[in-house]
C-alpha positions in Angstrom: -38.0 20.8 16.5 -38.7 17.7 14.6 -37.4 14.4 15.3 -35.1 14.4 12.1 -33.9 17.7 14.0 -33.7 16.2 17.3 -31.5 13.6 16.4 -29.1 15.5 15.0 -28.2 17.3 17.9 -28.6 14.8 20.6 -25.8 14.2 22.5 -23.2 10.9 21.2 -22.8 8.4 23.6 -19.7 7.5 25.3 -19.2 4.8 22.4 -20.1 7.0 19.9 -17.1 9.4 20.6 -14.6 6.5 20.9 -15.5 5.6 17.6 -15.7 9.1 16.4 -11.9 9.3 17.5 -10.6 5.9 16.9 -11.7 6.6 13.2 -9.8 9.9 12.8 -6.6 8.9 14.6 -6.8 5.6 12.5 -7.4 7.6 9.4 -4.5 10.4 9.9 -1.7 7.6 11.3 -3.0 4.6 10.0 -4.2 1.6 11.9 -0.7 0.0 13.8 0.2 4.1 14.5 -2.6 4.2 17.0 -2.5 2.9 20.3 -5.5 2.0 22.5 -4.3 4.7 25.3 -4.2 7.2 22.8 -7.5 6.9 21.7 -8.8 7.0 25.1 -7.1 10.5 25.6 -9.0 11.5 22.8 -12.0 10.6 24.8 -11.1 11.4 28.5 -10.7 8.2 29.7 -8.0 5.6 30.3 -7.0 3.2 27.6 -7.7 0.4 29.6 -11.5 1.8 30.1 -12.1 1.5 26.2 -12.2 -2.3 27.3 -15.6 -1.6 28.4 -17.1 -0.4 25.0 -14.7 -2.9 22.9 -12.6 -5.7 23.1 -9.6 -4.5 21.1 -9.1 -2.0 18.1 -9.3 -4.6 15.3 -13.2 -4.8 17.2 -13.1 -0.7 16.5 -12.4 -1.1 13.1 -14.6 -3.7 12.1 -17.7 -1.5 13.9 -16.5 1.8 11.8 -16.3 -0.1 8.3 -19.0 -2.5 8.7 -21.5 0.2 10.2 -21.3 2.9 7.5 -21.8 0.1 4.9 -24.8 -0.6 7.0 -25.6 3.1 7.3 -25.0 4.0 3.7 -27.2 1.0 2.8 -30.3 1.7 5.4 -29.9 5.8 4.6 -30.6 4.6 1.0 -33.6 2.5 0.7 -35.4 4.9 2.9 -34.7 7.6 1.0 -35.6 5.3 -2.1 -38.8 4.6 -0.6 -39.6 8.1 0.6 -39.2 9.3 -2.8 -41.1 6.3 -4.9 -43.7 8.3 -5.2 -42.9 11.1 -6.6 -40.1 10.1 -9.6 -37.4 8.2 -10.1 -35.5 12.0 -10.8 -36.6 12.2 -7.1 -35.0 9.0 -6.1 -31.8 9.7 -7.2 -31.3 13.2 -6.3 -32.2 12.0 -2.6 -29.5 9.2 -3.0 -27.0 12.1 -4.6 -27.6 14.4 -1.6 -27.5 11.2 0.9 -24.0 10.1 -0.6 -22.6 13.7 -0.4 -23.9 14.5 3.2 -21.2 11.1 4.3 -18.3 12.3 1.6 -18.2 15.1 3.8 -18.9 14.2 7.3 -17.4 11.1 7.6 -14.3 11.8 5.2 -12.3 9.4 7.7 -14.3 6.4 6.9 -13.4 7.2 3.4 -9.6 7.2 4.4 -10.1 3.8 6.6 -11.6 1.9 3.6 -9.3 2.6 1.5 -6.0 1.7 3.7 -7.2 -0.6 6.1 -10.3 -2.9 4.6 -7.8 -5.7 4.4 -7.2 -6.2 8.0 -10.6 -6.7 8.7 -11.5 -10.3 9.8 -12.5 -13.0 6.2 -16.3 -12.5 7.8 -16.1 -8.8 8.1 -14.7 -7.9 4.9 -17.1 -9.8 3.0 -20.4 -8.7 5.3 -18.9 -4.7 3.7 -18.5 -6.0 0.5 -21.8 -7.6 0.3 -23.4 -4.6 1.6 -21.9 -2.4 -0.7 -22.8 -4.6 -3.6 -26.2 -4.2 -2.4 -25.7 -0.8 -2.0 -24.5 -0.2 -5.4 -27.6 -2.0 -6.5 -29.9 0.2 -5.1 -28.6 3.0 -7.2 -28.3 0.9 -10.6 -31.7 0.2 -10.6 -32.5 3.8 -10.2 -30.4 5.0 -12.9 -31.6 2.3 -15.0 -35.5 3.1 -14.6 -34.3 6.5 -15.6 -32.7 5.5 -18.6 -33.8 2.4 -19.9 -31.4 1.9 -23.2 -28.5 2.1 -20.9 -27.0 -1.3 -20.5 -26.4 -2.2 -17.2 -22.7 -2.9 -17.1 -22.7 0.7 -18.2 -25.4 2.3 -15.4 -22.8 0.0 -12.9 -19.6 1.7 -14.7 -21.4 5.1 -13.5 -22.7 4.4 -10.0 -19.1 3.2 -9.2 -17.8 6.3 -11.1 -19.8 8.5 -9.2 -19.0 7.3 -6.1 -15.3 7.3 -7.1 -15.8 11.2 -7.7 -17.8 11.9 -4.1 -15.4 9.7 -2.8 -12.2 11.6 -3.0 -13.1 14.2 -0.5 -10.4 13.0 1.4 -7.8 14.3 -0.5 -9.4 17.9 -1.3 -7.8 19.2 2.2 -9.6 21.1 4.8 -12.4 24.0 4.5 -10.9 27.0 4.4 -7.5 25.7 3.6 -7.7 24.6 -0.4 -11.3 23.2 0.2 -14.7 25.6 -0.4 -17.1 26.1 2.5 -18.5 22.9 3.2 -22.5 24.6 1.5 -20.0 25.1 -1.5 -18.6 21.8 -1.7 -21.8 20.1 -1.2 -23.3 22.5 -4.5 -20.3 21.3 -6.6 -20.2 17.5 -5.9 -24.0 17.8 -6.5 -23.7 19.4 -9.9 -20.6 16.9 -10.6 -22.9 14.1 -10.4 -25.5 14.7 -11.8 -23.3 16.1 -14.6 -21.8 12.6 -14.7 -24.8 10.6 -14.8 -26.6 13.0 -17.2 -23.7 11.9 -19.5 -25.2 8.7 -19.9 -28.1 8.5 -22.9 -31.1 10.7 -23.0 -33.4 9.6 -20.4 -36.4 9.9 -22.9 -36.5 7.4 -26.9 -35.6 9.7 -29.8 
């Protein structure tokens, strides 16, 4: 088994699952439905012992929404520079397959930016926005080396675009239940955007 492999099925820490649960319940009942005992049932452990992992929820949410900014942000430069090499084609299929793999794993984090960004701390909110800016970025410049007529206002207009379309997975419903299988999903979303970024110019001068 590689290491990619290994890490993927280790076991998640304590932590880990609080967060794991505290993001769902947040997600599905909103911030103020949720009570600190209830997300430690979802754990199998008293409310009170969440105390040892955080100091409140507000603490919870801030780690969720900052840390998949983080995540989104790490996940893409090293998939930017693994694929530098090769083509910039390369590069952004890597950050199109990257993008999809949290759309549909982490649909919750999806839900809890959306409703609950504002009650994140001044200094959190603007670390995630900052990151995300930076994150956005990363894939304008990609798009842009692949087509270089394209202003950039407009390579922006379709990285936030794109992400507005992987980005809705959260109202699709569940697999099985409205939504394909999630191999299914992942093939559509892929051919969505590329579809939508292939609607920008011709990558190559007439």
């Amino acid at each position: 088994m590689s290491t990619n492999a290994a890490a993927r099925v280790a076991a998640p820490t304590r932590r880990e699952q609080i967060l794991k649960e505290a993001a769902r319940l947040f997600a599905e009942r909103g911030f103020h439905g949720v009570g600190v005992d209830e997300i430690g049932a979802a754990v199998g452990i008293s409310g009170p012992g969440l105390y040892r992992h955080f100091p409140g929820k507000d603490a919870m949410l801030a780690e969720l929404l900052v840390g998949i900014s983080e995540r989104l942000l790490d996940g893409g430069r090293r998939r930017a520079a693994a694929e530098s090499a090769d083509s910039p084609e390369a590069v952004l299929d890597s950050l199109i397959d990257g993008h999809i793999d949290f759309a549909l794993d982490d649909r919750p984090l999806i839900t809890l930016h959306d409703r609950e960004l504002d009650r994140l701390r001044e200094s959190d909110r603007k670390r995630v926005r900052r990151l995300q800016r930076q994150y956005v970025e990363l894939w304008v410049a990609v798009v842009r080396e692949l087509n270089p007529g394209v202003p950039e206002a407009e390579a922006r207009s379709a990285v936030h675009a794109v992400f507005g379309l992987l980005n809705s997975t959260p109202h699709l419903g569940a697999y099985g239940k409205g939504l394909p299988g999630r191999a299914a999903m992942e093939g559509l979303l892929r051919r969505l955007a590329h579809g939508a970024f292939g609607a920008l110019a011709p990558r190559t001068a007439a």
